[in-house]
N, C-alpha and C positions, 0 to 999 in steps of 0.2 A: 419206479413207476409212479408212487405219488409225488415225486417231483415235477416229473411229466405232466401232471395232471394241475399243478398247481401254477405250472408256466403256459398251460394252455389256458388254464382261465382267467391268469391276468390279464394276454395276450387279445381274447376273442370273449367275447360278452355276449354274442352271440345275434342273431337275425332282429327286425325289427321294420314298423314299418315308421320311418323317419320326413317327415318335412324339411325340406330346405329351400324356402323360398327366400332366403338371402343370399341365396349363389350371386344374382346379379350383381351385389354393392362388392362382390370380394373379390381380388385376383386371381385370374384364371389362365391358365398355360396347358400346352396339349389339342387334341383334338376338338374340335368345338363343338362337335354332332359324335361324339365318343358313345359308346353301350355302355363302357363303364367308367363311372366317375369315380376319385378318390378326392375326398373332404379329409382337411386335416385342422384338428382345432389346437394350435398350436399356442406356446408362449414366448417371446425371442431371450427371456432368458433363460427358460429350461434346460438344464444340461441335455435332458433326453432330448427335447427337441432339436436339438443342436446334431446331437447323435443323427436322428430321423433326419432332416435336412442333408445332409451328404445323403444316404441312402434316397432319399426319392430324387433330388437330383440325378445322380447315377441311374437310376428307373429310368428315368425321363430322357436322356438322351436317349435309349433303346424303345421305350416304349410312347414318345410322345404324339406319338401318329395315329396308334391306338384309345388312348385313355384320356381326360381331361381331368387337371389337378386345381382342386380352390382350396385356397388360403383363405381359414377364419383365425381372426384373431381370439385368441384365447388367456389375456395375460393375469397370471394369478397375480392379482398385486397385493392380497394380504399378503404372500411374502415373498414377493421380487418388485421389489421398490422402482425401478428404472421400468418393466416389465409396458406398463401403457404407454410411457413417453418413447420408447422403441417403435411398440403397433403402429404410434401417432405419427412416427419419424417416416416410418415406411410408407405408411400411408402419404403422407407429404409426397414421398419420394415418386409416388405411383404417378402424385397428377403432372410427373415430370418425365413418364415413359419409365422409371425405373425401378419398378415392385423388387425385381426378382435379381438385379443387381445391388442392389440396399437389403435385400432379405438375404443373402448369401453373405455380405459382410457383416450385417450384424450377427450373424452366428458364427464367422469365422474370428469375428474378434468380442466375443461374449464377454470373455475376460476383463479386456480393458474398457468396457461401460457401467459392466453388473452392480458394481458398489461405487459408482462414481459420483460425488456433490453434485455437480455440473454436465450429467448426461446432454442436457439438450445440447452443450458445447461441443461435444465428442461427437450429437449425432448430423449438426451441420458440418463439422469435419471429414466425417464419409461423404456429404453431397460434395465437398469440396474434390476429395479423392473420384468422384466417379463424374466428375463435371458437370454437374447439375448445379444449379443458380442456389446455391449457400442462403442468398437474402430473402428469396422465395422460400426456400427452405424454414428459414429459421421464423419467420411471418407464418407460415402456417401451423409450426408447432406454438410460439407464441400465442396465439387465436387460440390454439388444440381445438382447431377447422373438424378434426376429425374425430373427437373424442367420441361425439354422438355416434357413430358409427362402429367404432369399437364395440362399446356398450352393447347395441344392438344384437353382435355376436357373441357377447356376455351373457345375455338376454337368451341366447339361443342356446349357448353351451349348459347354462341351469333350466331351459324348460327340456334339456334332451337326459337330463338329472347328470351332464355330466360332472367328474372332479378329478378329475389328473391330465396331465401333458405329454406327449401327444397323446390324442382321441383322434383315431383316423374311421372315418367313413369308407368303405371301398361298395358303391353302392348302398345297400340299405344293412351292408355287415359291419358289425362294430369291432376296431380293435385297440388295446387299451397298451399303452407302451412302445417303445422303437420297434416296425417293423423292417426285418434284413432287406436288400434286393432281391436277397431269392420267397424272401416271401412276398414280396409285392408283385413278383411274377406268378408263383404257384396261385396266389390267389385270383389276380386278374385272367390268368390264362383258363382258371376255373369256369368266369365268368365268360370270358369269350368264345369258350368252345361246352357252353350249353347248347 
C-alpha cells in the first residue's frame, strides 16, 4: 500500500490551474481543436524521456484524432551537456518540416550523442540521414537561431516550479515521470468522456 502511494505521487502532483501561452512557438501534432491537450516538458537527453517518447508516440497513432500533443523543451543542462544543442538541433530540424522525424532519432539514438565532444557533428548527421539540407542545418545550430526560444520554455518550466523530466501536462493535470500508454488513455479518456 505505501508503495502505491508513493508511485502515485511521483506520478501525479496533482490539478492546477496552469498558463500556457507558448504553445504557439512549440511543436504541435494531433488534433488542432483537440478538448484535451497533452504538454510534455521534456529533455532529448533524458533517459525517461526517452522512455516517454516511444509511449506517446504509440498514443498518438490511436489517439491523434482526438488529443493535440506540444513539445516544450525542457533540457536540464546543469547535467546533460549535449541537452540544449539537441532542443537547438531539433528546432533547426522544425524550420525544415522535420520536428518529429529528428525528435524521434534523437531519442532513438541518445546513446551515441549524450557524451559526445562534437554533438553538433552527429546532429547534422541525422539531417543528413533524414534528407534535410545538412548546411541549413548546421548555420542554424551555428547561429543557435534558436537558443532564445529554448530558454523561453526554460522560462516556463521554473515559473511552473517545475524540476524533473518528463513533466507532462494532460490539460491542467500534472504528471511527474514516464507515463505507460495505458495511462495516457485512462487519463485522456477520463477527460473525454466528462
Amino acid at each position: 500500500f505505501i508503495i502505491f502511494i508513493i508511485i502515485w505521487f511521483a506520478k501525479n502532483s496533482g490539478n492546477g490551474e496552469f498558463s500556457f501561452e507558448l504553445d504557439a512557438q512549440n511543436p504541435q501534432r494531433g488534433a488542432t481543436e483537440a478538448a484535451v491537450v497533452i504538454r510534455e516538458f521534456s529533455d532529448f537527453q533524458c533517459p525517461a524521456c526517452r522512455a516517454f517518447s516511444f509511449n506517446i508516440n504509440q498514443f498518438m497513432e490511436e489517439y491523434g484524432g482526438k488529443v493535440k500533443h506540444i513539445f516544450y523543451d525542457f533540457p536540464l543542462i546543469s547535467i546533460h551537456k549535449n541537452s540544449l544543442g539537441a532542443s537547438m538541433a531539433a528546432r533547426c530540424a522544425e524550420t525544415q518540416g522535420n520536428f518529429w522525424e529528428y525528435h524521434d532519432i534523437l531519442f532513438d539514438r541518445q546513446k551515441n550523442w549524450e557524451a559526445s565532444q562534437n554533438s553538433n557533428d552527429v546532429f547534422v548527421g541525422y539531417a543528413k540521414e533524414l534528407n534535410l539540407d545538412e548546411n541549413a542545418l548546421k548555420v542554424c545550430l551555428d547561429e543557435k537561431r534558436y537558443e532564445g526560444v529554448v530558454k523561453k520554455n526554460l522560462d516556463k518550466a521554473n515559473e511552473l516550479g517545475l524540476n524533473s523530466t518528463p513533466t507532462i501536462f494532460i490539460n491542467d493535470k500534472k504528471f511527474r515521470g514516464v507515463l505507460s500508454v495505458d495511462d495516457l488513455k485512462r487519463e485522456v479518456d477520463a477527460f473525454i468522456n466528462q
